[in-house]
Backbone bond lengths (Angstrom), bond angles and torsions (degrees), N, CA, C in turn:
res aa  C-N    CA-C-N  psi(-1)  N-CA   C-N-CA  omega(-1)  CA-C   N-CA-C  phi
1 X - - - 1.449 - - 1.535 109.12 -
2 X 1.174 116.78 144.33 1.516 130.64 -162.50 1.595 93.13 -96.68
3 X 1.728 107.00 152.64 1.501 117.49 -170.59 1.695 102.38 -119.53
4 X 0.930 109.07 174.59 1.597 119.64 169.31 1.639 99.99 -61.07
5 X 1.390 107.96 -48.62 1.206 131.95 -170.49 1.512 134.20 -45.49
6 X 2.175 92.47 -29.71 1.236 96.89 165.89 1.302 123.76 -117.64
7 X 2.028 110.93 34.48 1.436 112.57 152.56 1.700 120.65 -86.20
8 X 1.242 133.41 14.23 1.255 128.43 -171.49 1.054 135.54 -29.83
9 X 1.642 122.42 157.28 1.167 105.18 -167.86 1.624 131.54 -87.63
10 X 1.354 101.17 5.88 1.274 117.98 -162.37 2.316 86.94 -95.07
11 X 1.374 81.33 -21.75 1.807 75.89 165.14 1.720 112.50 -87.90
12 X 0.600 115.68 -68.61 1.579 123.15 169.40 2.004 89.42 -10.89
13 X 1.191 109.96 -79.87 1.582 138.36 -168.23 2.058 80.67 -43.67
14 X 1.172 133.47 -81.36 1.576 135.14 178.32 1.165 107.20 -27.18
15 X 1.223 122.32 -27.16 2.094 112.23 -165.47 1.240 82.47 -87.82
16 X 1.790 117.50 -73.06 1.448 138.85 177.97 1.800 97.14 8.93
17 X 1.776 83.60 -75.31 1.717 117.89 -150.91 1.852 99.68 -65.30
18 X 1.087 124.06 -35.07 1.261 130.07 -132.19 1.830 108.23 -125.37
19 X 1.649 131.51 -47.64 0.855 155.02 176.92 1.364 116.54 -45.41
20 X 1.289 109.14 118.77 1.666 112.26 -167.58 1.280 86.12 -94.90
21 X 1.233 141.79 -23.14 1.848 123.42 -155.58 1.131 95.92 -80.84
22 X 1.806 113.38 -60.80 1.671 117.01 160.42 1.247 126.83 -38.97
23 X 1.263 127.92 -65.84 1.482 110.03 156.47 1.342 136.64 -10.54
24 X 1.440 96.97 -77.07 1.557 121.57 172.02 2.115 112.45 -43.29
25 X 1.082 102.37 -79.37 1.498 122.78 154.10 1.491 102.89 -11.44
26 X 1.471 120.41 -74.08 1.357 134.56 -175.48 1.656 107.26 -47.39
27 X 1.172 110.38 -63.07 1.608 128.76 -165.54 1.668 89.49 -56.27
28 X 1.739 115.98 -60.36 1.180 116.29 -156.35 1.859 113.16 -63.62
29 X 1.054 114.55 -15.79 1.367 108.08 -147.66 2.228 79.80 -109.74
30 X 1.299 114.04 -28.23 1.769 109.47 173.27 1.543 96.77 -78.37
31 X 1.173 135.81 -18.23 1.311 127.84 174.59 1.515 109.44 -77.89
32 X 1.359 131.27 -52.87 1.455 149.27 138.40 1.382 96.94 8.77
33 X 1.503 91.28 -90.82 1.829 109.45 -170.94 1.189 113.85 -52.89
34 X 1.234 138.66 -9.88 1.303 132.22 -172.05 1.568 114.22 -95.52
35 X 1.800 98.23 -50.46 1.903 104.70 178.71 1.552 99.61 -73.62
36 X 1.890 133.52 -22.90 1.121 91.78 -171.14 1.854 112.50 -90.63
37 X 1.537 123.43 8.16 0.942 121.82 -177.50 1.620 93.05 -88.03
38 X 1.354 115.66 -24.44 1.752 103.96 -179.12 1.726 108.49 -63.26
39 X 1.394 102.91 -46.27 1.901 109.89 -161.91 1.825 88.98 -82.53
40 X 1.475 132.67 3.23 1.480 113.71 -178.54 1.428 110.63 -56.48
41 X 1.334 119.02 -59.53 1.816 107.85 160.92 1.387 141.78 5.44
42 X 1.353 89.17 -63.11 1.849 110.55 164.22 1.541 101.13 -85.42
43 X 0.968 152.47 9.28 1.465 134.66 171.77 1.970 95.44 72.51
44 X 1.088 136.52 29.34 0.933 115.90 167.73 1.964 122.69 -133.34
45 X 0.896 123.23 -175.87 1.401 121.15 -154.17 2.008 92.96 -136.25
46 X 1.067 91.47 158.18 1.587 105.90 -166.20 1.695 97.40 -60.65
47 X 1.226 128.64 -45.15 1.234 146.21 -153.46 1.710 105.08 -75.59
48 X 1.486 90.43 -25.80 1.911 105.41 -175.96 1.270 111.39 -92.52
49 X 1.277 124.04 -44.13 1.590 127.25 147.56 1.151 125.41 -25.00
50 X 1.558 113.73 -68.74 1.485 118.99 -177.05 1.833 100.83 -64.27
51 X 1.120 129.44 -37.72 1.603 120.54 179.51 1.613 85.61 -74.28
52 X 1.128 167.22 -78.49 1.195 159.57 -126.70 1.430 97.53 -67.56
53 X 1.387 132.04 -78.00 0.718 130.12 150.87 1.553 154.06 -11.62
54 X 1.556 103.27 -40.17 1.528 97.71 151.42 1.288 124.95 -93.13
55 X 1.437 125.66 14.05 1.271 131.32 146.10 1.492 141.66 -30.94
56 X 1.727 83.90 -59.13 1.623 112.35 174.69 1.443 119.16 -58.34
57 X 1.034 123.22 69.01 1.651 142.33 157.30 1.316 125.67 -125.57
58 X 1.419 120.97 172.06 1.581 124.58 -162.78 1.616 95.96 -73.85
59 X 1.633 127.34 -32.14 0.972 113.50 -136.46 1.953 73.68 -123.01
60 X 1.459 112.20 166.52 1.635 97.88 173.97 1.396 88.90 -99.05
61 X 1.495 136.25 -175.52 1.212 152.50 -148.29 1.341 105.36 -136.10
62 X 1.421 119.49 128.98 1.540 119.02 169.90 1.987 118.20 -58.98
63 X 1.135 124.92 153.75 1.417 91.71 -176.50 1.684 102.50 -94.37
64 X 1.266 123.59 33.97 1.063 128.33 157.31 1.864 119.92 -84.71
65 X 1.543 100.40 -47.57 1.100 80.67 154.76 1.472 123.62 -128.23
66 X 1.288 125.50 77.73 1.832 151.48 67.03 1.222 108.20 10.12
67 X 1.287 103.52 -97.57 1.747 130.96 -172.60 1.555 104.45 -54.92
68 X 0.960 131.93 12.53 1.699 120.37 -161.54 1.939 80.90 -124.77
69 X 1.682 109.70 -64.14 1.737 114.88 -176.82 1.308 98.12 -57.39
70 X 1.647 136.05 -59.43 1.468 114.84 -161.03 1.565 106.32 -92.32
71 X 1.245 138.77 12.40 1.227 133.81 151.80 1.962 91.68 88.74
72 X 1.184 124.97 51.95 0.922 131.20 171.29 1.704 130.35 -128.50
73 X 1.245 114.41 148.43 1.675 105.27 -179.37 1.768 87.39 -78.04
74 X 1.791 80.63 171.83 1.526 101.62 -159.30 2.110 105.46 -81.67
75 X 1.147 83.08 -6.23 1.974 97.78 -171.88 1.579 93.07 -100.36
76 X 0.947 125.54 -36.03 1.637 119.97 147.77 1.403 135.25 -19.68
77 X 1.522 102.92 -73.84 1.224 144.76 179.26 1.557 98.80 -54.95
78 X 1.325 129.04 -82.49 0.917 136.13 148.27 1.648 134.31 2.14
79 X 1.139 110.07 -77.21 1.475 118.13 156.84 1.208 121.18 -64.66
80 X 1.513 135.88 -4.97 1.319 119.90 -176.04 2.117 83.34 -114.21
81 X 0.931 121.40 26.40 1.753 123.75 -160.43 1.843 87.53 -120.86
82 X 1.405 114.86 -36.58 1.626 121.61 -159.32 1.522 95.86 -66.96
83 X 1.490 131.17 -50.09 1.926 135.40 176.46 1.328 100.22 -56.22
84 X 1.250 121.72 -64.74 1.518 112.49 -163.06 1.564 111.48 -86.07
85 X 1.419 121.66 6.42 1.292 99.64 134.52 1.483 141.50 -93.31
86 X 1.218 103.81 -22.83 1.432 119.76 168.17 1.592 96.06 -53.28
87 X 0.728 139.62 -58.68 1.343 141.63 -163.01 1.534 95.74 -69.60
88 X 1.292 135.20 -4.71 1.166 134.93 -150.36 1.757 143.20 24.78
89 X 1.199 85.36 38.89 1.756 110.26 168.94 1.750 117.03 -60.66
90 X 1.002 95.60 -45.80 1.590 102.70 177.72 1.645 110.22 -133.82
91 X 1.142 103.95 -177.97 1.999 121.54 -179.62 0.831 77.41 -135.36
92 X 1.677 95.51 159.77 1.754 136.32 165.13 1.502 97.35 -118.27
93 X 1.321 100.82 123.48 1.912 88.24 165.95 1.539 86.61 -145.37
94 X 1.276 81.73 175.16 2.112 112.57 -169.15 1.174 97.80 -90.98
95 X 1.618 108.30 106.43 1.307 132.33 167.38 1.842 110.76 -53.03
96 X 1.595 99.72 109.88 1.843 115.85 -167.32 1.311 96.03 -51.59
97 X 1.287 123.82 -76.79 1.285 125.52 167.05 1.605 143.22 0.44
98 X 1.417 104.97 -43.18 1.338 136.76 -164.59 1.417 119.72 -166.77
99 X 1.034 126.52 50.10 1.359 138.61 144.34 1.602 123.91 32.45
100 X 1.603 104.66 -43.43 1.686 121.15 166.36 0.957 114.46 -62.92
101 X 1.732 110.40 -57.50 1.435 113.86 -154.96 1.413 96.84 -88.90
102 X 1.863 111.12 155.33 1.180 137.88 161.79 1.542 126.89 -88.28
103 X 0.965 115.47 137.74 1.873 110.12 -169.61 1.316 95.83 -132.99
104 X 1.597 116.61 129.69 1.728 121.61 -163.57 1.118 93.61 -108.07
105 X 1.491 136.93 152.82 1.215 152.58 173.94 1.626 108.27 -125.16
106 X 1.547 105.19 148.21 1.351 95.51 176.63 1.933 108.93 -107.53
107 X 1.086 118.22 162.69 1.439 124.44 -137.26 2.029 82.08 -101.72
108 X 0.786 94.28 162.65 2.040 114.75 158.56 1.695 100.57 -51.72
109 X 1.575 133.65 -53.69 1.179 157.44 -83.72 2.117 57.99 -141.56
110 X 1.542 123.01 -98.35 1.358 142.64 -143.01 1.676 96.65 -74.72
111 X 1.172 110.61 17.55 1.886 119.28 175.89 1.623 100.02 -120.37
112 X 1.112 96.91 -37.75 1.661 90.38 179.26 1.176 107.90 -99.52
113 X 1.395 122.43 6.28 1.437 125.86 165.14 1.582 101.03 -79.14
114 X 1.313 115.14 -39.11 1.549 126.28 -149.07 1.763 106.39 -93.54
115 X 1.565 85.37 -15.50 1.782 90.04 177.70 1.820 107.74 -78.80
116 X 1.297 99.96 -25.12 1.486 102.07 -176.19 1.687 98.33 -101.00
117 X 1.049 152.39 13.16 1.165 152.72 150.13 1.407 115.89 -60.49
118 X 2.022 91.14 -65.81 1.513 89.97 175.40 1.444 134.23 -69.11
119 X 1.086 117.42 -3.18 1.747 105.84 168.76 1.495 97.56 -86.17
120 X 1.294 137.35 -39.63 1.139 106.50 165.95 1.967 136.10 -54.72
121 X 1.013 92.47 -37.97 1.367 115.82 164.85 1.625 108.91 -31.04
122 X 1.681 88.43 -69.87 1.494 77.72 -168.00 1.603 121.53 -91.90
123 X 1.304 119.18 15.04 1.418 142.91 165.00 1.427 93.50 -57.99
124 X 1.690 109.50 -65.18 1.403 108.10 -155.25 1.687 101.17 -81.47
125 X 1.074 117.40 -19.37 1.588 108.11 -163.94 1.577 93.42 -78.73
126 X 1.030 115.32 -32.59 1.918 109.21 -178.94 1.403 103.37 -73.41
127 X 1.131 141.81 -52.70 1.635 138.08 178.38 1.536 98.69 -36.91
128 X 1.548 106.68 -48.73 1.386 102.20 -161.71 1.305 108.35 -68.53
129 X 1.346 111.93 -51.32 1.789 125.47 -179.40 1.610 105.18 -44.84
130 X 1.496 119.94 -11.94 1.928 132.17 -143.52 2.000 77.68 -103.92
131 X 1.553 120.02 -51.93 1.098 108.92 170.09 2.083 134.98 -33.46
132 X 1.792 96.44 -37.31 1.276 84.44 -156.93 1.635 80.72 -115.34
133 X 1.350 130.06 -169.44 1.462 134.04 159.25 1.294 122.13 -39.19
134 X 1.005 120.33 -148.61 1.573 133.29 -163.57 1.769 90.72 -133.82
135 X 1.420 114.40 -63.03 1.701 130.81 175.65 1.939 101.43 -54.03
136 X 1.519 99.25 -39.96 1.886 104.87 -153.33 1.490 88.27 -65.88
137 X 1.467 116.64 -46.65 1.880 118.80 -167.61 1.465 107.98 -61.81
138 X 1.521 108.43 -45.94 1.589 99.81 -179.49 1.495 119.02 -77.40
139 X 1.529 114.63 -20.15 1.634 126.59 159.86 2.008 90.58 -52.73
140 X 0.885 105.79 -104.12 1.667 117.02 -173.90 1.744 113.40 -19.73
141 X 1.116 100.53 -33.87 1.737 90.88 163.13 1.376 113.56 -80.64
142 X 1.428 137.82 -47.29 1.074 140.07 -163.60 2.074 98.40 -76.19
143 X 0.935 112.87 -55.84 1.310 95.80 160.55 1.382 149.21 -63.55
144 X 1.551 114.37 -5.47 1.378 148.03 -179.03 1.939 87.44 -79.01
145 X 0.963 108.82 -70.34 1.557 137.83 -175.89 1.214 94.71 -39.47
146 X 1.741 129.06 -77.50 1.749 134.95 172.20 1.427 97.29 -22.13
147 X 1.279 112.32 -61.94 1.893 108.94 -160.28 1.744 116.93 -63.11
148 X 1.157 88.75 -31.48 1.512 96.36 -168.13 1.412 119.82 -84.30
């Protein structure tokens, strides 16, 4: 049986000190806050970008795999899909193929949204990259990449 005794604080201080999820978690969510105060302009949020964005292909994408590239469940996907269509950024239509699945397209409307995203985008992604080295950013992707 476990004691008060063996939550200490010098453990608390080990996760703190030591914890890649926290870490990770930490980094991800000040990175968060940063692109979605850049894309607020456009009414959009870092999280809506990256789904906007993986739109842009020849073929549209099941939102299964959506959820598979951005590392998300499919009820996720989904709910963050319900604003930016209302807004009419993208369609949902009934994948011919398969009848279940849904395949999102991005609109005329969520391309010329996405054309003005990305110069912000990449405004902010170089400031950010301006934080660490030149070697540290392409280290931090390639190890970002290992985890994922």
């Amino acid at each position: 049986m476990s004691t008060h005794d063996d939550l200490t604080l010098s453990l608390t201080h080990e996760v703190r000190d030591r914890c890649l999820c926290l870490a990770t978690q930490r980094a991800a969510r000040a990175i968060a806050r940063r692109f979605d105060d850049a894309f607020r302009p456009l009414r959009l949020t870092s999280g809506q970008f990256s789904l906007l964005m993986s739109l842009n292909r020849p073929k549209a994408p099941a939102v299964g795999e959506l959820a598979a590239l951005l590392a998300m469940d499919r009820t996720t996907i989904t709910a963050n899909v319900k604003p930016l269509e209302r807004r009419r950024l993208l369609r949902v239509v009934v994948d011919r193929a398969d009848r279940r699945s849904r395949r999102l397209h991005l609109t005329d409307a969520g391309r010329e949204l996405l054309i003005a995203a990305v110069a912000i985008w990449r405004k902010e992604n170089r400031n950010l990259e301006r934080t660490l080295t030149p070697a540290g950013a392409e280290r931090l992707r390639a190890e970002l990449a290992a985890l994922g």
